[in-house]
N, CA, C and O of each residue as an XYZ file, in Angstrom:
464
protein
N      -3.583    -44.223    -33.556
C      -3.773    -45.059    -32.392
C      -2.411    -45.465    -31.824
O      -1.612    -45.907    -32.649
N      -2.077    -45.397    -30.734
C      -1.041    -45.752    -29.792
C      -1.286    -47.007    -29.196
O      -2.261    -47.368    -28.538
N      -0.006    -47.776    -29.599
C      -0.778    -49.270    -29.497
C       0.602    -49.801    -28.422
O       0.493    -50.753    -27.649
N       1.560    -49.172    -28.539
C       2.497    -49.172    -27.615
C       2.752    -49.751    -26.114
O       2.458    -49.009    -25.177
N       3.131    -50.666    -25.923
C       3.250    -51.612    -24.463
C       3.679    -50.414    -23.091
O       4.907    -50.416    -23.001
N       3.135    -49.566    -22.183
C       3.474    -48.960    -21.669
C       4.359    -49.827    -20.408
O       4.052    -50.980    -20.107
N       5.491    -49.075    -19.741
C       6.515    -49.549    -18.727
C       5.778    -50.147    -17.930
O       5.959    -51.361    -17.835
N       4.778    -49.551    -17.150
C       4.068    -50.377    -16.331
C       2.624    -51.341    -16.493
O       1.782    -51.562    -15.623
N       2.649    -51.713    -17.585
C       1.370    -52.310    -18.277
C       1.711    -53.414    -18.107
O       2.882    -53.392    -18.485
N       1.436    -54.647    -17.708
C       1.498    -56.417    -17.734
C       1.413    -56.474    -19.306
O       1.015    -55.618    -20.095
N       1.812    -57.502    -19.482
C       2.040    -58.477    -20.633
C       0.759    -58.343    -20.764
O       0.356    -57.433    -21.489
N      -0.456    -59.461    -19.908
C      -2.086    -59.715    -20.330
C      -2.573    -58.390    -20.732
O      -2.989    -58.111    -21.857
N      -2.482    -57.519    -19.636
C      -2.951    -56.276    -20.456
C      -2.928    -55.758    -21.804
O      -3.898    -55.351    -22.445
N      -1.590    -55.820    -22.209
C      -1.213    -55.728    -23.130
C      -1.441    -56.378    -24.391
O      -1.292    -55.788    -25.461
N      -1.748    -57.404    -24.308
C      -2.146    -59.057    -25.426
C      -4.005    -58.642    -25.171
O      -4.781    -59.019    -26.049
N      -4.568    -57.859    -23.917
C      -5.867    -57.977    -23.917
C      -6.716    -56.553    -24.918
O      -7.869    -56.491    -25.345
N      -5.481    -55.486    -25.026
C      -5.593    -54.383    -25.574
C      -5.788    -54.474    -26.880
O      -6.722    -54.251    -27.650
N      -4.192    -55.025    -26.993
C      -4.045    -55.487    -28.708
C      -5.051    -56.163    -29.111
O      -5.770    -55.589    -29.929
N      -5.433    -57.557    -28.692
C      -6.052    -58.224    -29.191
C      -7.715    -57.237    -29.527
O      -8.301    -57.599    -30.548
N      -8.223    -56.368    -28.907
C      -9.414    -55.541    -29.069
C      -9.223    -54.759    -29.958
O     -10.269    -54.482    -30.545
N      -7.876    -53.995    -30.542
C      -8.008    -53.196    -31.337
C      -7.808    -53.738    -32.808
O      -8.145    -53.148    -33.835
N      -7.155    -55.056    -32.710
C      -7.271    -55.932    -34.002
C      -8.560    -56.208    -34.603
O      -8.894    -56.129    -35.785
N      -9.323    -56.598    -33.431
C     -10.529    -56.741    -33.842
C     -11.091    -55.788    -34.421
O     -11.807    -56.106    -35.371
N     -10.992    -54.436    -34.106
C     -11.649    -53.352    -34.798
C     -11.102    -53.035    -36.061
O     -11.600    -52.080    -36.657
N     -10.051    -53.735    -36.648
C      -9.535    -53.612    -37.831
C     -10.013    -54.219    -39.424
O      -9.100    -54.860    -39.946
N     -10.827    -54.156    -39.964
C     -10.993    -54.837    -41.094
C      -9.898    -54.831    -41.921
O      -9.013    -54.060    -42.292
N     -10.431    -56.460    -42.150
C      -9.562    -57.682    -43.225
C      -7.661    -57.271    -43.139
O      -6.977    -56.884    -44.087
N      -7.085    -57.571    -41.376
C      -6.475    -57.505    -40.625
C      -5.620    -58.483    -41.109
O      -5.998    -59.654    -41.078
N      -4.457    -58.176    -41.582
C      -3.692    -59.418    -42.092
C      -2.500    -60.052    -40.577
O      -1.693    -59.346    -39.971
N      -2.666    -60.909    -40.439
C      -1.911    -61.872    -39.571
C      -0.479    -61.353    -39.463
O      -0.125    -60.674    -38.499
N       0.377    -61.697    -40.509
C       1.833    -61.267    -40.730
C       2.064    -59.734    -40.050
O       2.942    -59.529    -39.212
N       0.956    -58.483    -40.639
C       0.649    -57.272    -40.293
C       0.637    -57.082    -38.633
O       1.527    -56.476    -38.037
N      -0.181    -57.519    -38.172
C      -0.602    -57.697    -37.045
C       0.799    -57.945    -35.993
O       1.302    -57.154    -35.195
N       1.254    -59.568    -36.388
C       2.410    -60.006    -35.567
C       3.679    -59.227    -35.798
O       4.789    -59.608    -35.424
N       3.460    -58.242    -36.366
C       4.944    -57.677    -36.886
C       4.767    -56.058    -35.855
O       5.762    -55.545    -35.343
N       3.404    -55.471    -35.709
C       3.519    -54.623    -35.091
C       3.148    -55.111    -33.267
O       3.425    -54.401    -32.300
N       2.445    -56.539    -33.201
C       2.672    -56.701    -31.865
C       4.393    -56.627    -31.391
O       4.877    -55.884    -30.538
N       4.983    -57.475    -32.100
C       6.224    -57.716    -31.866
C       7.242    -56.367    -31.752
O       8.257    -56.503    -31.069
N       7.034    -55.319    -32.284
C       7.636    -54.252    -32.211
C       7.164    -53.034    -31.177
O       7.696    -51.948    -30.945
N       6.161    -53.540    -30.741
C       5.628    -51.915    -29.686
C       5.641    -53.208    -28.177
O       4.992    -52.971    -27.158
N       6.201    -54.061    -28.287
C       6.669    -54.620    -26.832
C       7.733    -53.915    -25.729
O       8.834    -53.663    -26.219
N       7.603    -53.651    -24.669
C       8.703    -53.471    -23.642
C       9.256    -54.486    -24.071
O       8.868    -55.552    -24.550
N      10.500    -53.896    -23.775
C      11.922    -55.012    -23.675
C      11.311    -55.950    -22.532
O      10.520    -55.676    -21.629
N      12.064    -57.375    -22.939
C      11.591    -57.970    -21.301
C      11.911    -59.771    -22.079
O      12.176    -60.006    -23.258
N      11.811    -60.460    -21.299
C      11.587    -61.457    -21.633
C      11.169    -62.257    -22.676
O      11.932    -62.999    -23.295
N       9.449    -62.082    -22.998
C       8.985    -62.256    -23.925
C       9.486    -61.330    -25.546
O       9.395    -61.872    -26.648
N       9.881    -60.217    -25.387
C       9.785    -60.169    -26.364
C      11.884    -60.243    -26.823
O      12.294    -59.755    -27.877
N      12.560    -60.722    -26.098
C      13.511    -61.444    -26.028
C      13.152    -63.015    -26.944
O      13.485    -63.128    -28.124
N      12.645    -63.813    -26.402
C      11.829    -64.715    -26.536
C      12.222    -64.581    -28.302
O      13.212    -64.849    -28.983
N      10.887    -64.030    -28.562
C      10.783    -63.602    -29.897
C      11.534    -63.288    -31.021
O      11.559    -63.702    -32.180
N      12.268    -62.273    -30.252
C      13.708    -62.225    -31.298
C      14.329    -62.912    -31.684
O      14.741    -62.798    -32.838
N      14.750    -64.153    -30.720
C      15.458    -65.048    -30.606
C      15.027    -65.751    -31.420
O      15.827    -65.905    -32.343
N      13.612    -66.564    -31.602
C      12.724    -67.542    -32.384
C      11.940    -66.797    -32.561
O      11.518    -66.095    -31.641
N      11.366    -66.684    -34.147
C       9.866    -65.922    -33.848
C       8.651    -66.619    -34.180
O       8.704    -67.777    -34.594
N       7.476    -65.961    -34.021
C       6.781    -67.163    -33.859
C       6.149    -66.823    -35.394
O       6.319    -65.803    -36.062
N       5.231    -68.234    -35.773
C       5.013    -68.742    -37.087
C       3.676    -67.746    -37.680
O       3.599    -66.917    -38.586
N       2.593    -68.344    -36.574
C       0.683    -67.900    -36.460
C       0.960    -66.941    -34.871
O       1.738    -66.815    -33.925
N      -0.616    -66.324    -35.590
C      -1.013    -65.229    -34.619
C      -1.385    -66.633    -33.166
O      -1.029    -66.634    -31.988
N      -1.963    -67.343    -33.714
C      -2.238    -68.700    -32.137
C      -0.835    -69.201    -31.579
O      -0.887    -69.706    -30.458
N       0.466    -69.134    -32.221
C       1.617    -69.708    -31.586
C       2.224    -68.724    -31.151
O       3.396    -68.775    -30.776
N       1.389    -67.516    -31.138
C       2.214    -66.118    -30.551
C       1.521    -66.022    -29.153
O       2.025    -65.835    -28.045
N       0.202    -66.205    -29.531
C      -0.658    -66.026    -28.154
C      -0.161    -67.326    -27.232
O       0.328    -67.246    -26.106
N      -0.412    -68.543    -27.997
C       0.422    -69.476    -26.536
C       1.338    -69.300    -26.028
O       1.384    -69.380    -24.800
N       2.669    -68.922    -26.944
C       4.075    -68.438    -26.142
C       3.423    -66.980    -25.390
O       3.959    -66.597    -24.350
N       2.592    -66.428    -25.800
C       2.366    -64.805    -24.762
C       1.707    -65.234    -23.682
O       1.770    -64.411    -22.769
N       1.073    -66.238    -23.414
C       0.394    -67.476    -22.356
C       1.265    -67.212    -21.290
O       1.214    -66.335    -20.428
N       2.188    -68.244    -21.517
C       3.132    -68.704    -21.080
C       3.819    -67.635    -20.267
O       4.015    -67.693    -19.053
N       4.206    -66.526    -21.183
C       5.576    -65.879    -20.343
C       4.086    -64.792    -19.584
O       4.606    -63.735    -19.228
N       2.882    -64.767    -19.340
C       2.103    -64.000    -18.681
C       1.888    -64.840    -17.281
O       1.719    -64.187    -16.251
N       1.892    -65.938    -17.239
C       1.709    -66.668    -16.061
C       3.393    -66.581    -15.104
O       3.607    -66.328    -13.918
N       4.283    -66.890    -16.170
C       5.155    -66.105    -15.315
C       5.428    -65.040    -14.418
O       5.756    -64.837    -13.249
N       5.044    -64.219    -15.874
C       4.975    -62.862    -14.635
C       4.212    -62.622    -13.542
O       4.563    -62.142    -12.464
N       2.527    -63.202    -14.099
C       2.018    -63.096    -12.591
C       2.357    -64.255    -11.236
O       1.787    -64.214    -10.145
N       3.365    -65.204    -11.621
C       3.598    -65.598    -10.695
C       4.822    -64.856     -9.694
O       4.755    -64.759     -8.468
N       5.814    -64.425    -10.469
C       6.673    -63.307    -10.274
C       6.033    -62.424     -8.834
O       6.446    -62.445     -7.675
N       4.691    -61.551     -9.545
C       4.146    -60.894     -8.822
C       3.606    -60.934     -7.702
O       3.483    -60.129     -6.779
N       3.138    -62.495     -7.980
C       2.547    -62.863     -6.734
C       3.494    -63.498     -5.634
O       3.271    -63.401     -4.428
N       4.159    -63.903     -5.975
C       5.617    -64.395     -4.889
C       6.107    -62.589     -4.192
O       6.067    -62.251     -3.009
N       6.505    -61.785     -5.308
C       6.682    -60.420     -4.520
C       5.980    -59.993     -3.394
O       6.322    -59.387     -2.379
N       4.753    -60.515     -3.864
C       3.659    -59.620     -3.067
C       3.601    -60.528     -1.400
O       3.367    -60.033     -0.297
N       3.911    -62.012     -1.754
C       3.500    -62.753     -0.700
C       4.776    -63.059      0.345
O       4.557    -63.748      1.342
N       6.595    -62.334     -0.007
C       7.014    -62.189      0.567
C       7.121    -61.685      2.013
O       6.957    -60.489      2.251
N       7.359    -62.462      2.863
C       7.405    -61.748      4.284
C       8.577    -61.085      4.811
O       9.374    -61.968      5.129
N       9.196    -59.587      5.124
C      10.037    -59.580      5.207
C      10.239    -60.263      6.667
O       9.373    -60.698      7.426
N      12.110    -60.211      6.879
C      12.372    -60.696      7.771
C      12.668    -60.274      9.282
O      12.994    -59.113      9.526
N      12.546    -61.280     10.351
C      11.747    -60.077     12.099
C      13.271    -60.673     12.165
O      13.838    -61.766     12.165
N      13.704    -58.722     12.245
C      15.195    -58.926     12.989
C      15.715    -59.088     14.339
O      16.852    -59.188     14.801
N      14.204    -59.083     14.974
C      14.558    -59.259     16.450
C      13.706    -60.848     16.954
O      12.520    -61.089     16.729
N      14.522    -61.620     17.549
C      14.167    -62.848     17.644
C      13.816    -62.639     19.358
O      14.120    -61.666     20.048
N      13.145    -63.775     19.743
C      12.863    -63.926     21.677
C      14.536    -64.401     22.028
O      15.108    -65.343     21.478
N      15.100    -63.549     23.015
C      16.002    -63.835     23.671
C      17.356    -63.167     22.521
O      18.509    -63.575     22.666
N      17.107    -62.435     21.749
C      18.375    -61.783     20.697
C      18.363    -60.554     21.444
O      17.301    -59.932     21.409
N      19.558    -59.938     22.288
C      19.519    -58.663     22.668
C      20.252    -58.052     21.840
O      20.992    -57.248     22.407
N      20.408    -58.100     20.321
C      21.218    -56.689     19.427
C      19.854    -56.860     18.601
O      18.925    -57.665     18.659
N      20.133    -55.805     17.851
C      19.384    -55.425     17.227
C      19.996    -54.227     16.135
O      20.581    -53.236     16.572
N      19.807    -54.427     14.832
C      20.470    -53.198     14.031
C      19.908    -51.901     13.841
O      18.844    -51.441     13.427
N      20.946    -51.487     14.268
C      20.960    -49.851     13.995
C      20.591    -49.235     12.256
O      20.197    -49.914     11.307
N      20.875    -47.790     12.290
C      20.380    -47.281     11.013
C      21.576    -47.166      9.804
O      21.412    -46.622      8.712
N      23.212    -48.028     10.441
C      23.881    -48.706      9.586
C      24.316    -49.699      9.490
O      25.482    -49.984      9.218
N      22.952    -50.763      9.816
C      23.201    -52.216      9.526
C      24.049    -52.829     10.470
O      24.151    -54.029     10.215
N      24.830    -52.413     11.663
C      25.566    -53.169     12.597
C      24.882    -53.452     13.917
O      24.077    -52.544     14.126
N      24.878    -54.361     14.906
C      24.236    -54.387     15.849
C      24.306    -53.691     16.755
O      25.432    -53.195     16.742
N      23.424    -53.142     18.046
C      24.326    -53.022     19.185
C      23.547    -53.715     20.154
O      22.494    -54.338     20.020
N      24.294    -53.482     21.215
C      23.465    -53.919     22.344
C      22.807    -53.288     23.437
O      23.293    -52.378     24.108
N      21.502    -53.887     23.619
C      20.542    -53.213     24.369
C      21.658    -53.354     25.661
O      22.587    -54.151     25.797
N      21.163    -52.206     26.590
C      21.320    -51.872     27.838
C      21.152    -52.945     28.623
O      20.070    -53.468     28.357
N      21.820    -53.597     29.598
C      21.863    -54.835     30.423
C      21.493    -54.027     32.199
O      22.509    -53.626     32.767
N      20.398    -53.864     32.826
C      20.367    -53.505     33.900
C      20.152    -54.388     34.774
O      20.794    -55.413     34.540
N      19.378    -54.446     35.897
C      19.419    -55.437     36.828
C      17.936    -56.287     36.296
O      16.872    -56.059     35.720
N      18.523    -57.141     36.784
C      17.278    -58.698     36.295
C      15.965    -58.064     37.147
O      14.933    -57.627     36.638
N      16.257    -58.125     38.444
C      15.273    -58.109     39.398
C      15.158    -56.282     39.872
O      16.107    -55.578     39.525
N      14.037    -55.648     40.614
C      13.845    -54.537     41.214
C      14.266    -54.854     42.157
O      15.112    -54.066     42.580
N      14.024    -55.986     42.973
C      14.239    -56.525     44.565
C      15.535    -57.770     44.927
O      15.608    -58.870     44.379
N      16.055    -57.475     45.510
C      16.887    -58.879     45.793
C      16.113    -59.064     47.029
O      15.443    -58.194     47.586
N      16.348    -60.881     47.585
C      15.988    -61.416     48.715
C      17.384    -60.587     49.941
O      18.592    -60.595     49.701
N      16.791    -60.030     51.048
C      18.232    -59.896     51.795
C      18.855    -61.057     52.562
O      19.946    -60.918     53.114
């Protein structure tokens, strides 16, 4: 079984996987368990985290895995809800070109008609 955190897999995913295939494990020892979650993690944060302090119980692993999962989906969701930015404003006559410098639009006559 390949239990392995893939590059593009979320954290929850990942804690939602594991946690199913533990279950299918009889008389699953704890220590066992947290030693191979902790090792088939993407690098990243959390399992930074870990190295650093590790955790005690399989429940003080899942709250710290809580934690750094709400992160990320907040992460995600700020990405997603970014607006980029309107480079052309009312009344801005430059505008950038396809190396980032401005130029300026063409200035012709205001009016078609003058009064004579």
């Amino acid at each position: 079984m390949n239990i392995r955190q893939e590059k593009s897999e979320s954290l929850r995913a990942f804690m939602n996987r594991f946690g199913k295939m533990a279950l299918d494990i009889r008389n699953l020892i704890p220590k066992v368990a947290m030693h191979h979650m902790v090792t088939t993690l993407k690098p990243g944060p959390f399992s930074n985290s870990l190295c650093m302090q590790s955790a005690t119980t399989l429940d003080e692993l899942r709250q710290r895995a809580t934690k750094y999962m709400q992160m990320e989906e907040l992460k995600e969701f700020r990405n997603k809800a970014q607006v980029p930015d309107e480079p052309e404003r009312r009344g801005d006559r430059s505008r950038p070109t396809q190396f980032g410098k401005p130029t300026d639009f063409p200035k012709g006559p205001r009016f078609t008609r003058y009064t004579p």
